[in-house]
N, C-alpha and C positions, 0 to 999 in steps of 0.2 A: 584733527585733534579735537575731543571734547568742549576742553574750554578754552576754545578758540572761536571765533566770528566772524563768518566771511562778510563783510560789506557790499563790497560792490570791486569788480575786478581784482587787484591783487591788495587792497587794503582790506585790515584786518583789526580785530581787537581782540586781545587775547589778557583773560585772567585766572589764569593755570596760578602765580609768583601768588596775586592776593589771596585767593583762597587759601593755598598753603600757609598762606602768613597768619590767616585766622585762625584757622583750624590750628595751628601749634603741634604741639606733641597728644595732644589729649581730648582735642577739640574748642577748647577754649583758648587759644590764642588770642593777640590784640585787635581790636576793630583795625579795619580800615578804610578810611573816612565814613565812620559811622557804621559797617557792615558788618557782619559775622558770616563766616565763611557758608554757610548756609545761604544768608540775603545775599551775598555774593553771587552763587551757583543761578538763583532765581533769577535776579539782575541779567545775568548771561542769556538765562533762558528765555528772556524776555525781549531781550536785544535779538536774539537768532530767530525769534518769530516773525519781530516786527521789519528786519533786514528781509525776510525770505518775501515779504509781499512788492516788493520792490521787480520781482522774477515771475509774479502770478500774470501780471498779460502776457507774458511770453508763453505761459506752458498753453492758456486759451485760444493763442491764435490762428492754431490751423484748427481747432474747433471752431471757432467764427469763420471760418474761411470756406472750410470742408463740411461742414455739416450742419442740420437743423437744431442742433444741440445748442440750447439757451438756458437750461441752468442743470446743475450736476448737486447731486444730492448722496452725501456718505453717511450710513450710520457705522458709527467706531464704538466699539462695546471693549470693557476691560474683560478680565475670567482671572481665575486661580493663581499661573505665572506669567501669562503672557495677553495681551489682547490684540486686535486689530480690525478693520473693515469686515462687517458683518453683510452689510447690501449696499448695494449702487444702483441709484434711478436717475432715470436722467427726461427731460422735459423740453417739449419747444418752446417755442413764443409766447404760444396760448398755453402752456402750463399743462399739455397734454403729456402722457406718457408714450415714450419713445422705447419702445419694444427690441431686446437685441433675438435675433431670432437663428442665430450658429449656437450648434451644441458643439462643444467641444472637447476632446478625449485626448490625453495622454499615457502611452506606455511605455514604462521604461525598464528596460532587466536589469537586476542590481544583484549585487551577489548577498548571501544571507545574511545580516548580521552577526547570528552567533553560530554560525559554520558558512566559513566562504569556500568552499570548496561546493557547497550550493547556491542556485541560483533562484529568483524568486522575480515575479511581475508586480512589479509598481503601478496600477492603474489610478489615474484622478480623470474625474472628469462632472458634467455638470448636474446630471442626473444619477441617482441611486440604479435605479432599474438601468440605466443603458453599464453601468458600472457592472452590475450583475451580471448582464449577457455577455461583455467581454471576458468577465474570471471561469465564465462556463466554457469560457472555447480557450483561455489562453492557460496551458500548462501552467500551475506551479514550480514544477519540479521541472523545466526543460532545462535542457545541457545543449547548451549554444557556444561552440567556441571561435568560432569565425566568423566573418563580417557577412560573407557570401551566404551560411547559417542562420546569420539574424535574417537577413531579408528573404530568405525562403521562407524562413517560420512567419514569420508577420503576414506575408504574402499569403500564403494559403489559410492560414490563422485569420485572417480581413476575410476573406472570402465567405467562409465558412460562416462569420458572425452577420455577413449580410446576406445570404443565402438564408438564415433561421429568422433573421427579425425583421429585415424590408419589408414592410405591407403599403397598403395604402393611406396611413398616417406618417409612415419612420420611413425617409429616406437612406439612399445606399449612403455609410462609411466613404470618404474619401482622405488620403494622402496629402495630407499638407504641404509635411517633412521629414525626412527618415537620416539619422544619423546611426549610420551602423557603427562607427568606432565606440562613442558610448552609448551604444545600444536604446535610444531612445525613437521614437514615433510619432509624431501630433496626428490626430484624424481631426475631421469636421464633417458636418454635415447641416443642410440647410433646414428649419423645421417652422411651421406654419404656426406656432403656438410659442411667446416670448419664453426664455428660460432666463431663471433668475441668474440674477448677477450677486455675487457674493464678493468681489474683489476687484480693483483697477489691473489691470495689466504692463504693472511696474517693471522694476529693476529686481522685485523679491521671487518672481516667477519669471525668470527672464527664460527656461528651457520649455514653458509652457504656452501652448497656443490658446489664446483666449477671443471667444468670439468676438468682445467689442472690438477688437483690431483686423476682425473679418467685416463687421457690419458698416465700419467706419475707416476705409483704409485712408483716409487722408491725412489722420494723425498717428503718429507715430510712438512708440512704446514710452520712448523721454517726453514726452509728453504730457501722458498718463503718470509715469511714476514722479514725475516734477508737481503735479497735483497733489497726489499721496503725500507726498514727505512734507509739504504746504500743511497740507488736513491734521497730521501730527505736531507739526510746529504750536499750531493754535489751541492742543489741548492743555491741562495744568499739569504738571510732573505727578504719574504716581497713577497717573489712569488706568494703566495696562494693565496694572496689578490690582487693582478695586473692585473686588466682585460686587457687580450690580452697577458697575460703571455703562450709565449709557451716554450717547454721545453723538448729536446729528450737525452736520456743518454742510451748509447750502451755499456755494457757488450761482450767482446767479449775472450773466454774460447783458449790461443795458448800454445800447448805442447812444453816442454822446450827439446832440443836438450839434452838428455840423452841416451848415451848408456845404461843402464839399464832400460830403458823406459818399456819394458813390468813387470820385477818384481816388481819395483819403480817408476810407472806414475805419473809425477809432471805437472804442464800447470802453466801460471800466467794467469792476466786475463788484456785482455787493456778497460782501460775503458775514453770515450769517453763522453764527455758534451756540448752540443750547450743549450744555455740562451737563448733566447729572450722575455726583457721584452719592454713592454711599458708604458712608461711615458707619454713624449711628441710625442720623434721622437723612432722607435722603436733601439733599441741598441741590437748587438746580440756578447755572451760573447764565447768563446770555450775552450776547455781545455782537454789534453790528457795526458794520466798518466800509465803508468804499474804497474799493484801489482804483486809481485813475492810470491810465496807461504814459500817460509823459510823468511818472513819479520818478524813473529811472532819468534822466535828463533832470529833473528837478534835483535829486541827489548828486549828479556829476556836478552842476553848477554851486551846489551848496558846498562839495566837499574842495572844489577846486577856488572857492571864491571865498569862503568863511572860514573854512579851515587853514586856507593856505597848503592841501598837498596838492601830489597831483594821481589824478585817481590811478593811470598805469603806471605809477612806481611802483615799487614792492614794496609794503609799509605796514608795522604791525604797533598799534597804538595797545600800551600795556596798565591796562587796571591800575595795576601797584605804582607807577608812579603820576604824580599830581600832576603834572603840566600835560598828559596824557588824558589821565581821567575827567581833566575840563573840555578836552577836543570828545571824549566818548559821551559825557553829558548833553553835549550842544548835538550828537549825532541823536539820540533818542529823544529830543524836543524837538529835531527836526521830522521825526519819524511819529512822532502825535499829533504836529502840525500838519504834517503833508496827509497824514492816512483819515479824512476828516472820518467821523464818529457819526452816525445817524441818532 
């Protein structure tokens, strides 16, 4: 639900009732305590950011665990209707750049849009030119009506494109995974020279194979897309749609001064936000924050000990009423408190 707030397990804070109550018939409804259904909406959106950092050592941990990845770097740009991750770099220790070096290619037969009685290739993949040599070998126009058909055409169709462009720079095409009922294919192939990353390998590409999940198989896709949706929480509403919105949020993975550091390795994570949107004149926002990895234990203790619930009950604390919105107030001091501020 929207305007709804996960907290932490099944407790929740939902102000669906107040904003409706603001908003009215006409948008001018009456405050509630103080808000207009707008500062309401923010309010929410502000709570769901600062709850979802409560989850960021979790999405890290098999990055620390599996790999030399020590800080991740997103740029988020708005456009015209939509925006999202424009490039992804990622960095060791020394602040080196960590090269992902799988190209990756997906095709998928979909039927035409404006006559499905034809068929057409959906190719993406991570380079222009290798995108070119696949539309030269794969029909437009094939008429595939069987499972046993797709994988013949793909098959000889591979063949063919690595017969014309294999040299001694471009390695052979290979088979990821092939789903012949919806007609889809991942390729990969290894290459000696980085390709850029334009995106994490979320839940938004979940039928697309993406080399970081070839370079790095220790982590896993929920992972990656539990980053993502983090990277959006921390932007300000309205970014997607700002043309000339740019936007870099830096993850950066620092181990915590533990003598017991090898049995018990803990790290927090700093994380890092430059805004720049444009309206008129361009305005650029920053912001710097530490998540410590026992915040999730520090939140069970606060909600079970100052609150008085218990965090696995089912429990939904509602904006609209007062003896409610003092437990949701004491929830977002406790989330300024605990998330210290650099």
């Amino acid at each position: 639900m929207y305007n709804e707030v996960k907290v932490i397990n099944n407790l929740k804070v939902n102000y669906s009732k107040a904003s409706n109550k603001a908003f009215g018939k006409r948008g001018n409804g009456p405050l509630v305590d103080g808000k207009s259904w707008h500062e309401i909406s923010q309010f929410g959106n502000m709570l769901r950011s600062k709850t979802k950092n409560i989850e960021l050592c979790d999405y890290f941990q098999m990055i620390y665990k599996n790999t030399d990845i020590r800080i991740v770097e997103l740029q988020i740009d708005g456009s015209h209707d939509d925006g999202g991750i424009e490039g992804v770099t990622f960095y060791d220790e020394n602040a080196d750049e960590l090269g992902v070096h799988y190209e990756t290619m997906t095709l998928q037969l979909r039927k035409n849009y404006q006559d499905e009685t034809k068929q057409e290739w959906d190719i993406s993949g991570n380079k222009y030119d290798s995108r070119q040599q696949f539309e030269s070998i794969f029909d437009q126009r094939t008429d595939i009506e069987s499972s046993q058909e797709f994988f013949a055409y793909v098959s000889r169709s591979l063949l063919a494109v690595n017969e014309l462009h294999v040299t001694s720079e471009n390695n052979a095409w290979i088979v990821h995974d092939i789903n012949t009922q919806d007609r889809i294919v991942n390729l990969f192939r290894f290459v000696s020279k980085p390709v850029e990353v334009n995106y994490l390998p979320g839940a938004w590409h979940s039928n697309t194979l993406h080399g970081v999940l070839l370079q790095w198989p220790g982590v896993n896709q929920k992972q990656w897309s539990g980053i993502e949706s983090h990277a959006y929480s921390q932007l300000t509403g309205g970014w997607e749609i700002n043309e000339g919105s740019s936007n870099t949020i830096q993850y950066k993975i620092v181990e915590q001064d533990d003598a017991d550091l090898k049995k018990n390795p803990k790290f927090d994570i700093e994380v890092n936000v430059e805004q720049n949107q444009n309206v008129v004149d361009v305005n650029t926002y920053e912001t710097a924050s530490l998540i410590r990895s026992d915040h999730r234990d520090k939140l069970f203790d606060f909600v079970r000990n100052e609150l008085k619930i218990k965090p696995h009950d089912e429990r939904t604390l509602d904006f609209n009423i007062k003896k409610d919105r003092e437990k949701i107030y004491q929830l977002v001091e406790f989330f300024d408190n605990v998330g210290r501020v650099k």
